[in-house]
N, C-alpha and C positions, 0 to 999 in steps of 0.2 A: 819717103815711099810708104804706101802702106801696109803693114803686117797683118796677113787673114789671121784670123781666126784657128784654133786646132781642132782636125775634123774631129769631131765626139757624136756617138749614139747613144742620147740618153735615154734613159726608160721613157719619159711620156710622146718621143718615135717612134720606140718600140710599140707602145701601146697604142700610137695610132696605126702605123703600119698594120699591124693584127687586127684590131678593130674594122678597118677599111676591109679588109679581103675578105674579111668574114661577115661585113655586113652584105656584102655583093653575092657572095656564096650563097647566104641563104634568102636574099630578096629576089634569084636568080631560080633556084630550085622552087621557092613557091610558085612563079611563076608573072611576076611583077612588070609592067612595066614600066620602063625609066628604071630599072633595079639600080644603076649606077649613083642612082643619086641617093640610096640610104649613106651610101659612103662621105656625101658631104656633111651630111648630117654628124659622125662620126667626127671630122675632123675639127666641126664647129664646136662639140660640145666636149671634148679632151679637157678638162682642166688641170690645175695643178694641186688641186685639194677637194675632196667629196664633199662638202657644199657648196664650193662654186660650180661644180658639175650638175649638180642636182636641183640650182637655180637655173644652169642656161638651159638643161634639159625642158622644166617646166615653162620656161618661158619660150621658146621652139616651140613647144607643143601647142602653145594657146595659142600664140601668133598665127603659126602655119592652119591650123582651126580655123583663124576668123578669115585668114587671105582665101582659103578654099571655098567658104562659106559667102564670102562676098563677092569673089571672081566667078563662080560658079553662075548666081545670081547676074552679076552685070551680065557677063558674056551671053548667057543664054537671051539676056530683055535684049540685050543692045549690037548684038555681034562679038566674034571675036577680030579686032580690028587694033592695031596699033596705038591710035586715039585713045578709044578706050582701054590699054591696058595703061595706059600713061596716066589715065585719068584714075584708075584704082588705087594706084601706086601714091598717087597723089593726095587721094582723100587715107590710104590706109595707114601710112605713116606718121601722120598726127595722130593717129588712132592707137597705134602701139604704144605712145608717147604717154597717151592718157590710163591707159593698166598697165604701162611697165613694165612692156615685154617686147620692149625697144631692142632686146638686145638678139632678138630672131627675125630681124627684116631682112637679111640675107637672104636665110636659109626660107622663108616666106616668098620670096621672091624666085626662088627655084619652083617651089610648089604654082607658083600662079602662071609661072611658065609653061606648067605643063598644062596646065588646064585650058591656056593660051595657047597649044599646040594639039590638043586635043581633037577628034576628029570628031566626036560626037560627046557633050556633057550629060552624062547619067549617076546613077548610081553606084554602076561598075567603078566608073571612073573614082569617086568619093573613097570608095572602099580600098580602091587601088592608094590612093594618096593617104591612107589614114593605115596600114600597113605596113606601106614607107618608114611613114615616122615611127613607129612601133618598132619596127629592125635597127634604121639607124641610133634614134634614141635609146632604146634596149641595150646595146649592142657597145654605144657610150656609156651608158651606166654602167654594165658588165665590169668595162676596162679600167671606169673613174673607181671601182670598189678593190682595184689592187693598189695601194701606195705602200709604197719602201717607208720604213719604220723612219722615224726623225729620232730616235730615242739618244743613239749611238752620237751625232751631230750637235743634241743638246750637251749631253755629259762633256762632250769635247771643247764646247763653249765656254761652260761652267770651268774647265778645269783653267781651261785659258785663262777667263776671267780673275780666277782666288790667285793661278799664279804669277798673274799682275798687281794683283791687291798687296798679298806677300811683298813681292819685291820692293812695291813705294814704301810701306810699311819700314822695313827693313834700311829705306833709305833714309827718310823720316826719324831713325831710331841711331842713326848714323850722324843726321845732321846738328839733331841735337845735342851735342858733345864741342859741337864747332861754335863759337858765337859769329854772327855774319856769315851764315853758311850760303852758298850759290846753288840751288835744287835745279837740278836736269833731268826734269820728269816731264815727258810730253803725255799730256793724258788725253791726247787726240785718239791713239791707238787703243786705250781703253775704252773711251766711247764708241768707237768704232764698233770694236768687237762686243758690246754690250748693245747698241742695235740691230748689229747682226744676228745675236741670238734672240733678241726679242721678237725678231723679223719668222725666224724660223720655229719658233714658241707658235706666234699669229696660226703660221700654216698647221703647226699639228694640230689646233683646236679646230681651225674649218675642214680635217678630216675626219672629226669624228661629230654624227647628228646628233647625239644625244646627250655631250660637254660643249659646256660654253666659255671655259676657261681653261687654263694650264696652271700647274703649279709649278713648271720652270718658266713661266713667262710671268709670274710673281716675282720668283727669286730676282729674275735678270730686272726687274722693273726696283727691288729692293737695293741692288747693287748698284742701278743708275741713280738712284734717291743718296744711297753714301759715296759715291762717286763727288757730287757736289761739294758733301763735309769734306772729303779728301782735301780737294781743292783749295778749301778754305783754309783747311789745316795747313797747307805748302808755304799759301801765301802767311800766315802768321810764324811758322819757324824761320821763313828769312827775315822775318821783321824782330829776333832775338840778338839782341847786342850784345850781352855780356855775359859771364859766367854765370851761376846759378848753383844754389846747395840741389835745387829739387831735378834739374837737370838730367843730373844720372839716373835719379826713380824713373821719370817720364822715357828717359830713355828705353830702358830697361820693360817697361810697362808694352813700348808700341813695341818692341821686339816681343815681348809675349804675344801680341794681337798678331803681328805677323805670323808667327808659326801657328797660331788657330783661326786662321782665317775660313778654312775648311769644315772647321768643328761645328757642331751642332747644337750645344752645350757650353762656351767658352763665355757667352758673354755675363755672366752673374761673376764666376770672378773674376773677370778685367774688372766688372763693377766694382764690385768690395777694391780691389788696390785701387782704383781709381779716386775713390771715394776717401781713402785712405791716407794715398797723395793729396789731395784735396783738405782733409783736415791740418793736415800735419802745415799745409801752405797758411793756412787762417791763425794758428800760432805762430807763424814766424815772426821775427821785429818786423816795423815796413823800413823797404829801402833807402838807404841813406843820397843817392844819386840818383837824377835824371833817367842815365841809361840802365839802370838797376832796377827802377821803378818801372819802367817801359818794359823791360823785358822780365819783372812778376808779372807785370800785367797781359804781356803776350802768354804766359804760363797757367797763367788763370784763363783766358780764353779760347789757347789750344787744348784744355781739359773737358771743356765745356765743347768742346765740337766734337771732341772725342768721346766725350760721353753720350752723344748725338746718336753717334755714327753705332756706337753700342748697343743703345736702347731700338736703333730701326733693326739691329738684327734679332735681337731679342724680341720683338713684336711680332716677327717673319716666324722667327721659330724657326725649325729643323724644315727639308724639304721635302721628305718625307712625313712628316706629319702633317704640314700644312697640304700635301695631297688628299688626306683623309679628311 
């Protein structure tokens, strides 16, 4: 059986329903004819972010332009007659096609109707139709210029994010203690939620015309870049066989990384101990066995990932700074 949906009124209903009444209010009191269709105009150009709003506006306008200016023109040489409105429709949509303003042949198509229904084409008529747009598109812009803050949404991602990072971290620092340890880390859910904040980074930048980027849609892009070192980290501590002196350091170490996963500042000293762990590994004797040798050698390559995974934070900087 299938389960609806839960009734919700989200803000950009809100702001069409408002939009719509108020575009008809005042195309009604100027004294307009067709007043009702500034309203459609409204409901086509609603977006979900101020510059996609501020593209379909532009592109409505120019379209609905050249269909008045062309319709006007046929009708008057040729009649207004069925044929010929089929025939405008037909030459004008490859036409929108070719300046890219494809995306107002609807709302184009309302306009050519009325000139197709027109009792007499003049100038009245022209000024009547260029009014319209003026209300309706006005009147979208108006409502595309209130958007609900993303700020609140971001930080909540973020926090999601570190305290998922934490907890592998954490488990990682746990496994290492074990040799043939078995990791139960689905890092599907991190991905997850690390697109999804990228997704909603995307939308704050196309509300604002004059940033072209975000600096949480950096950090989340930084987070998916050690996401992969993670990864590779997992798959290299199940691949440790056996005991190890350096073991407890490393362990020790990604338990520091876990609890400043947050920080701002943490990674110059994981470096130094890492680097530290690192020396102290290049003095050891080499190992006398097989599975001794294999698991320095994983020891040696999960330092190196992690020193990776270090340096892309350190690159990122704080995320407040890299806002600046």
């Amino acid at each position: 059986m299938t389960q609806l949906n839960p009734y919700k009124i989200g803000f950009r209903t809100i702001k069409t329903a408002v939009g719509m009444a108020l575009a008809i209010i005042i195309a009604k009191l100027i004294g307009l004819d067709n007043f009702a269709s500034s309203a459609i105009l409204v409901v086509l150009c609603i977006k979900h972010t101020k510059v996609h709003s501020l593209q379909a506006i532009v592109s409505r306008f120019v379209s609905c332009l050249m269909i008045l200016i062309l319709g006007s023109i046929a009708f008057s040489l040729l009649g207004q007659h069925a044929i010929v409105l089929g025939l405008i429709v037909l030459f004008f949509i490859p036409l929108t096609v070719v300046f890219k303003v494809q995306e107002g042949v609807v709302t184009s198509c309302v306009i050519l109707l009325h000139v197709f229904n027109a009792k007499t084409i003049d100038i009245d008529l022209f000024f009547n139709e260029i009014l319209l747009l003026i209300v309706g598109l006005g009147i979208a812009f108006l409502m595309n210029m209130i958007m609900p803050s993303l700020d609140s949404n971001l930080k909540h991602y973020k926090q999601q994010i570190e305290q998922q990072f934490t907890s592998i971290f954490e488990t990682f620092s746990r496994m290492c203690q074990t040799p043939n340890p078995e990791i139960d880390i689905s890092f599907k859910k991190l991905k997850l939620t690390i697109n999804k904040a990228k997704s909603i980074a995307f939308r704050d930048v196309k509300n604002h015309f004059v940033r072209n980027e975000n600096s949480y849609y950096h950090y989340f892009d930084m987070r998916e870049e050690q996401l992969e070192l993670l990864q590779r980290m997992a798959l290299i501590i199940e691949n440790i066989e056996t005991k190890d002196y350096l073991l407890s350091k490393i362990s020790d170490l990604l338990a520091e990384v876990a609890t400043n996963v947050n920080s701002n500042d943490y990674t110059a000293l994981r470096l130094h101990a890492l680097y530290e762990i690192r020396l102290e590994l290049n003095q050891l004797d080499l190992p006398t066995s097989h599975a001794s040798f294999r698991t320095r050698a994983s020891l040696l390559q999960l330092l190196n990932e992690l020193e990776a995974y270090l340096v892309v934070k350190s690159q990122f900087g704080s995320l407040r700074l890299h806002s600046e």
